[in-house]
N, C-alpha and C positions, 0 to 999 in steps of 0.2 A: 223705823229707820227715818232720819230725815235729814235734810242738805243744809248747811249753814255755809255762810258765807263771813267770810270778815276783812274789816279795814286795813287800815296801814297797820303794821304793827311797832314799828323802827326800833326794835330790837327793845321794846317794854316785857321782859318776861315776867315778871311777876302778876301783871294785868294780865297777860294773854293768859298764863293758868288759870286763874280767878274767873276770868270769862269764859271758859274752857267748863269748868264746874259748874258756873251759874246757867249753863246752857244744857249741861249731862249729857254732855258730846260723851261717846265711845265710840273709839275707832275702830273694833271689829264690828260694831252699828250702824255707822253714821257717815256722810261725808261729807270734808271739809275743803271747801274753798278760801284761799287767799286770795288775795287783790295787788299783792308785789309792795314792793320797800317792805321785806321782813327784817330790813337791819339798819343800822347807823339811828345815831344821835341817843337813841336811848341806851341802857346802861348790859342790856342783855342779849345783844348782836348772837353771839357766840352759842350761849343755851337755845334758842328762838332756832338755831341753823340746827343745831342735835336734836332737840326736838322734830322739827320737821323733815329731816334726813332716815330718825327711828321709825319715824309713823309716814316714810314714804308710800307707800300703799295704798292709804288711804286719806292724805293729801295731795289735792291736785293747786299749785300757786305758778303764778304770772310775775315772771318777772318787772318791776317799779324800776325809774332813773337810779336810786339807794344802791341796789342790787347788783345794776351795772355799774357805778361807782366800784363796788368793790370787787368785782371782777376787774374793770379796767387797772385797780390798784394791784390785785394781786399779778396783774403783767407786767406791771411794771410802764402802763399806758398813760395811766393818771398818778397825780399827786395827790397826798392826802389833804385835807382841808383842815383847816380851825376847828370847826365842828364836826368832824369825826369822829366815830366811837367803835373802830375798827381792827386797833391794836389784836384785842383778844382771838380774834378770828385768826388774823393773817399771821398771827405767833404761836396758833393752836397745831399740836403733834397730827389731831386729825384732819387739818385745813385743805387738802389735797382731796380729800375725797366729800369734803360739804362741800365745795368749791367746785367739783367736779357736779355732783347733783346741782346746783345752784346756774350751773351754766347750759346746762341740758332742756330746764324749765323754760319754756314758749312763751310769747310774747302773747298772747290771745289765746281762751279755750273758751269752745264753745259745746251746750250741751241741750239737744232740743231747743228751743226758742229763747234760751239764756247765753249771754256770752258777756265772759270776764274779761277786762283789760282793765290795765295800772290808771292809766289817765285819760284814753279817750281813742275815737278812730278819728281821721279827716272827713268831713262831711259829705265828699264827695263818695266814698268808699262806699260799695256792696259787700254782705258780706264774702263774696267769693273770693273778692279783690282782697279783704283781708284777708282770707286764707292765703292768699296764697303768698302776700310778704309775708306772711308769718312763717309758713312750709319751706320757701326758700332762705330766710333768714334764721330759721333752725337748724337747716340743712349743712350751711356755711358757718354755724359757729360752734358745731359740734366736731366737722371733721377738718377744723382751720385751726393748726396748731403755732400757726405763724401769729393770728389773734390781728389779722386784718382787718376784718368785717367790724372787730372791737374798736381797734383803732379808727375806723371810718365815721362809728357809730358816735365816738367819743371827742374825737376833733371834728366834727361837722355837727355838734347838738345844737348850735346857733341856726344851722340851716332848716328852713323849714318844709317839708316834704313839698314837691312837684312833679307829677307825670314826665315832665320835658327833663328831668336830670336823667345824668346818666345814671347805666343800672347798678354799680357799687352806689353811687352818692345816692340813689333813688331809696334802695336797702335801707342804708342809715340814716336816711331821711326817716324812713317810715317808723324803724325801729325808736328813733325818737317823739315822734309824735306817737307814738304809743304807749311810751311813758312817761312825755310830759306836757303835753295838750291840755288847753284848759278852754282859750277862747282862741276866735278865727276872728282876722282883721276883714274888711272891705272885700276884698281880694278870697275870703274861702283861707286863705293859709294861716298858718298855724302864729299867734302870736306866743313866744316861748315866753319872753322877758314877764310875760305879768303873772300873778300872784294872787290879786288880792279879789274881792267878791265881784260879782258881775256889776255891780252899780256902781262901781269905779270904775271899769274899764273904760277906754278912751273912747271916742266917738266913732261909731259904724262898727263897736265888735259886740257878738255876740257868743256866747257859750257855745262850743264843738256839735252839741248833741241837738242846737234848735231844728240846723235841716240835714240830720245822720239822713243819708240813706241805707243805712242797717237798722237804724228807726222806723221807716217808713216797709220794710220789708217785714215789719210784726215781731223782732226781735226786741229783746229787754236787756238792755246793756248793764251791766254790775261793774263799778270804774271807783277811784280812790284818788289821791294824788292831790286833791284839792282842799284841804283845811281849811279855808276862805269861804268855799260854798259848805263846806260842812256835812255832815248829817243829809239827805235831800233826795226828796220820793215824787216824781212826777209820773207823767204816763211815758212808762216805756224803759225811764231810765233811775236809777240808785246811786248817787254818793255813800259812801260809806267813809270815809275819811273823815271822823269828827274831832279830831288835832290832839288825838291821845298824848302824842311824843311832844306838845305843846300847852301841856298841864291840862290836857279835853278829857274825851272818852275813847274806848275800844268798843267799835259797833258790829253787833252780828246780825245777819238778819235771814232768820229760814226762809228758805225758797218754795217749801210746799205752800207755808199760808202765810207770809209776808209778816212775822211776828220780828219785831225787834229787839234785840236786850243790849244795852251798853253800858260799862264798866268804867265808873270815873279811876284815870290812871293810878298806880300803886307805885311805880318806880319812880327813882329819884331824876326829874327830867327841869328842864328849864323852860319855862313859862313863857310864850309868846306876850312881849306887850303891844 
């Protein structure tokens, strides 16, 4: 038996099987972690959700910003984008019930000394503190058929989490910086706007994870969302996001003994220049 984990996958199916095989993952054996954006831009949104809807059992995945993108879409909250690859999902006879598993999936799982998120926690956070937006922000989006919380999450993503919000905008504060966090300005808060590697970012920011206090509590964070840092193994923390959906790879990496395998992409995707 052993725990794999894996990157973004943004709906690359044809890589994710491949990588699936070159690992000889078996799901009554083995388990499987995802890291969230299992959909958009690539070509296999649709298969990537049936697949991991079949083999719910034995994947456990975190919701990415992708994710909720397509949740907010299917409310009718958000707009679709240029670069959407969503059609097939939200046209699909079974879309009501991926859509339903897809909404239920946690913002953060954590398991012994490991814990999964899309993009990052705020610096200040424990992990208790994350538990507990996550508990509550599970709570509210499963038995919220009005799609509030969604809405909150979705017109306040420019906002960046702060203690002093109130507790709706606080929620969706969080829930965004937990899937789109890369660096923190001066100030600890979350810069959303930037993208691109740490050695561009503008002056006085530094990456989410330099002073985690989920770090400093002996925890080992497994986070995605970031193409720009890529691939990326330090003490304590894993990128796994090596920009598959941007002509890269698809990265796994077991949790028993830290072995990696990644899968130059297979699908037909458009190349970051």
């Amino acid at each position: 038996m052993a725990t794999w984990a894996i990157g973004d996958i943004h709906g690359c199916w044809q890589t994710l099987q491949r990588l699936l095989e070159r690992i000889d993952w078996a799901a009554t054996r083995d388990e499987l972690w995802l890291v969230g954006d299992l959909v958009n831009r690539g070509p296999g949104s649709l298969e990537v959700l049936r697949w991991a809807v079949k083999n719910r059992d034995y994947v456990t995945a975190v919701l990415g910003n992708h994710d909720l993108h397509l949740l907010a879409r299917a409310c009718g909250v958000a707009a679709g984008k240029k670069s959407d690859t969503l059609d097939a999902v939200l046209d699909a006879p079974d879309r009501d019930e991926l859509l339903e598993w897809l909404r239920r999936r946690p913002l953060m799982h954590q398991f012994g000394r490991f814990v999964l998120v899309h993009a990052g926690l705020a610096p200040e956070w424990n992990i208790e503190l994350a538990h507990g937006y996550v508990d509550a922000i599970g709570v509210d989006c499963a038995g919220d058929e009005s799609h509030s919380l969604l809405t909150a999450i979705y017109g306040k993503r420019q906002n960046p989490w702060h203690v002093d919000l109130p507790r709706e905008d606080q929620l969706a504060a969080a829930a965004v910086t937990m899937t789109r966090i890369r660096m923190v300005g001066p100030d600890g808060r979350a810069v959303l706007d930037f993208t691109g590697p740490p050695g561009s970012a503008p002056d006085g920011c530094r990456p989410w994870f330099v002073s985690s206090a989920v770090l400093r509590q002996g925890y080992n964070v497994i986070f995605g969302h970031w193409a720009m840092l890529g691939m990326y193994r330090t003490r304590g923390i894993v990128c796994l996001d090596s920009g598959c959906v941007y002509g890269g790879r698809l990265s796994a990496l077991r949790l028993d003994d830290g072995r990696v395998v990644q899968q130059e992409v297979l699908d037909e995707v458009e190349a970051r220049g």
